[in-house]
C-alpha positions in Angstrom: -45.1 -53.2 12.6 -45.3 -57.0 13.0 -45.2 -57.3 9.1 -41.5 -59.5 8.6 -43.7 -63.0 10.2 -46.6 -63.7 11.2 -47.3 -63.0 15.0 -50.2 -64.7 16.4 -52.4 -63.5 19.3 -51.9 -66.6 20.5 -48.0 -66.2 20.8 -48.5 -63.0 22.5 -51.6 -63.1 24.7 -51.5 -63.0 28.5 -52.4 -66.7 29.5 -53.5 -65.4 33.3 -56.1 -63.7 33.1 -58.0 -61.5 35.9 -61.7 -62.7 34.9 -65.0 -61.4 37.2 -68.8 -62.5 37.1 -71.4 -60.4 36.8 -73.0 -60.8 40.5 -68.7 -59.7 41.3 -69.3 -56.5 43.8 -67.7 -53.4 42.4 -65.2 -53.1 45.6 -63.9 -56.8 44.8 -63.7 -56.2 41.1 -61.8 -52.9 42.0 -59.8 -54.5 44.2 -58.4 -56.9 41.5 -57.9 -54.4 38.8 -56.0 -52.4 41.3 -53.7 -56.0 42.7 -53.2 -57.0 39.2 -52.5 -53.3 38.0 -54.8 -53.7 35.2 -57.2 -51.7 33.2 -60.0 -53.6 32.2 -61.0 -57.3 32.3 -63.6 -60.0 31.0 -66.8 -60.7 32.4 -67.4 -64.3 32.3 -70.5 -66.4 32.8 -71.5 -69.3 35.0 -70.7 -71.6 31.6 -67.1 -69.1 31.2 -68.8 -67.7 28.5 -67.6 -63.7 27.9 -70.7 -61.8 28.1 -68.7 -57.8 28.7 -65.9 -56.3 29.6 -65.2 -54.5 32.4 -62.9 -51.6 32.3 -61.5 -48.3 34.2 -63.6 -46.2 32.3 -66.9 -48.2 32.7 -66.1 -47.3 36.5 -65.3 -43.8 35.7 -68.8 -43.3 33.6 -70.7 -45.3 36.1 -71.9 -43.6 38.7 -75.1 -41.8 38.0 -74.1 -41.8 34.1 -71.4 -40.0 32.6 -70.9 -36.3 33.7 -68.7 -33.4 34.0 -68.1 -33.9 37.7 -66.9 -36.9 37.2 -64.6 -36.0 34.6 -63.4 -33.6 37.9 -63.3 -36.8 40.0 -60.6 -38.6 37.7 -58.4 -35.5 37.2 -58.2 -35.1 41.2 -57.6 -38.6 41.9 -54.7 -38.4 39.1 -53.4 -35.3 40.6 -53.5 -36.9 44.3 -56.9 -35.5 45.3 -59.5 -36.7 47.0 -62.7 -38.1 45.2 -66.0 -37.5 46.5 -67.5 -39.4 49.2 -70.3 -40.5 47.1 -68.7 -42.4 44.4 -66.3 -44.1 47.0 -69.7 -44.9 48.9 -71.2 -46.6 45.8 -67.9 -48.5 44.8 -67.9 -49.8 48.4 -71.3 -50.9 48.7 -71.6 -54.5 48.6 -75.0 -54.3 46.6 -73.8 -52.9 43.4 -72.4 -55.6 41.5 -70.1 -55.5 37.9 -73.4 -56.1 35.9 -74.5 -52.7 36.7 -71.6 -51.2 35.4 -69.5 -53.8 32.4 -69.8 -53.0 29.3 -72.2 -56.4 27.3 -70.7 -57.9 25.1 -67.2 -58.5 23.6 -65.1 -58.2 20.8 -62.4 -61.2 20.7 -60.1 -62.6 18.4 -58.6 -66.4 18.0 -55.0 -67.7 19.1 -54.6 -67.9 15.1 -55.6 -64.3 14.7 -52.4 -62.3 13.3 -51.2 -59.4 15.8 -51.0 -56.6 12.8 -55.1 -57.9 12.5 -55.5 -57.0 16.4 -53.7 -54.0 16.2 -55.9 -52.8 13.5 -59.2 -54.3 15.4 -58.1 -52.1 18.4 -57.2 -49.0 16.5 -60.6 -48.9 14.5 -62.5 -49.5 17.4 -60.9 -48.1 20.2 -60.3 -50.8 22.6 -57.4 -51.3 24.8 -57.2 -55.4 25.0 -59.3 -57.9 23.4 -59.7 -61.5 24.5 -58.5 -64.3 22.9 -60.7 -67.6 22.7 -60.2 -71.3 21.5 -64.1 -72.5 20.9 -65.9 -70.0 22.2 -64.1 -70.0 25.9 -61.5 -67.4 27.0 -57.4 -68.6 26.6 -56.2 -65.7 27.2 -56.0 -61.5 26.2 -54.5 -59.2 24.5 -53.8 -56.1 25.4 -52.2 -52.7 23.9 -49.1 -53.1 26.2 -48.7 -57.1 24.9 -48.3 -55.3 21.3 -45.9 -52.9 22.3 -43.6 -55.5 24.5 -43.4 -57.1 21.2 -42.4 -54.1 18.9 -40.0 -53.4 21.6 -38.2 -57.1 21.4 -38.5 -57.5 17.6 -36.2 -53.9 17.9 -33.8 -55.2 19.9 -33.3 -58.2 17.9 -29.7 -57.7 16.2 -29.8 -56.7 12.3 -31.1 -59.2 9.7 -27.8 -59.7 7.4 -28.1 -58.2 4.1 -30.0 -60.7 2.2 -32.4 -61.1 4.6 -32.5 -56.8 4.3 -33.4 -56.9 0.7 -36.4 -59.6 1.6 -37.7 -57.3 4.3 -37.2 -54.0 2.6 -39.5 -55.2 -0.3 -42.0 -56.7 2.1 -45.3 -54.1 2.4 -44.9 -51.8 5.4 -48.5 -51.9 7.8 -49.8 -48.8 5.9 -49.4 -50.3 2.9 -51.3 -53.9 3.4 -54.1 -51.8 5.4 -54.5 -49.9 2.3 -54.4 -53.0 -0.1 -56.7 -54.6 2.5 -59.1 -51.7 2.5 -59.1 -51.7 -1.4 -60.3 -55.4 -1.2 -62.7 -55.2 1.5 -64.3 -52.0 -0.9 -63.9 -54.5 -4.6 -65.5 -56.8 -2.2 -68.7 -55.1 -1.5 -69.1 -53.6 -5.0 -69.6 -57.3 -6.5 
């Protein structure tokens, strides 16, 4: 996908990002992911360190652990109903704060890191942005939609001219290097 050059995290990354502490209430964390029309975001230390994530479906799992009710409760809020009064009593309740609910810890990547490496890192494990860092402290994130955005503008870019065809057409395609790079990382642990 992002094979012709190299792509950095760094070039694609969302430099603004919506950042909460763990002592954050749930409503006022809510209340940003809904403003800023975002998914999930990082959960930063006094220090700015990232110690979790925060996401949609932590909320969605959270109250009283993951059940089948409130599976129920997301497919009636996406189909315009109305969610129990429970769970909105817990969400507004000014005790429960985002440690109660974020997921601890973080995978993140550098500014350096190539965007066909994140997409890989969020395909094979399942996670929808990662953040970026420069020495430990958060620069920015990365998210699915950042990836895509991308794809969309290299296709729009008019047609390389035929020399520049041949180059690309004998470049690997993404299948291809994650298969040469899944034949090294397995060489790799034989030795």
């Amino acid at each position: 996908m992002f094979e012709e050059t190299v792509i950095t995290a760094g070039e694609l990354m969302t430099r603004d990002v919506a950042v909460v502490h763990p002592e954050t209430s749930l409503m006022d964390a809510v209340r940003l992911m809904a403003r800023r029309n975002i998914s999930g975001m990082p959960v930063l230390d006094e220090a700015g360190r990232i110690v979790g994530m925060l996401t949609e479906g932590d909320l969605v799992r959270w109250h009283e652990g993951y059940s089948e009710k409130q599976a129920r409760w997301l497919d009636m809020l996406a189909e315009g109903g109305n969610l129990a009064p429970e769970l909105l009593a817990n969400i507004r309740n000014e005790q429960h704060k985002v440690k109660a609910v974020m997921s601890a810890g973080a995978i993140t990547v550098t500014e350096e890191t190539p965007a066909r490496e994140v997409a890989s890192l969020m395909t094979s494990k399942s996670i929808k942005r990662v953040p970026v860092v420069r020495e430990g402290k958060l620069v920015g994130i990365l998210a699915r939609s950042d990836l895509v955005r991308a794809l969309a503008e290299m296709i729009e870019r008019p047609a390389a001219p035929a020399s520049e065809a041949a180059t690309i057409e004998a470049a690997p395609s993404v299948n291809e290097a994650l298969r040469r790079r899944r034949e090294e990382s397995v060489r790799g642990k034989r030795r």
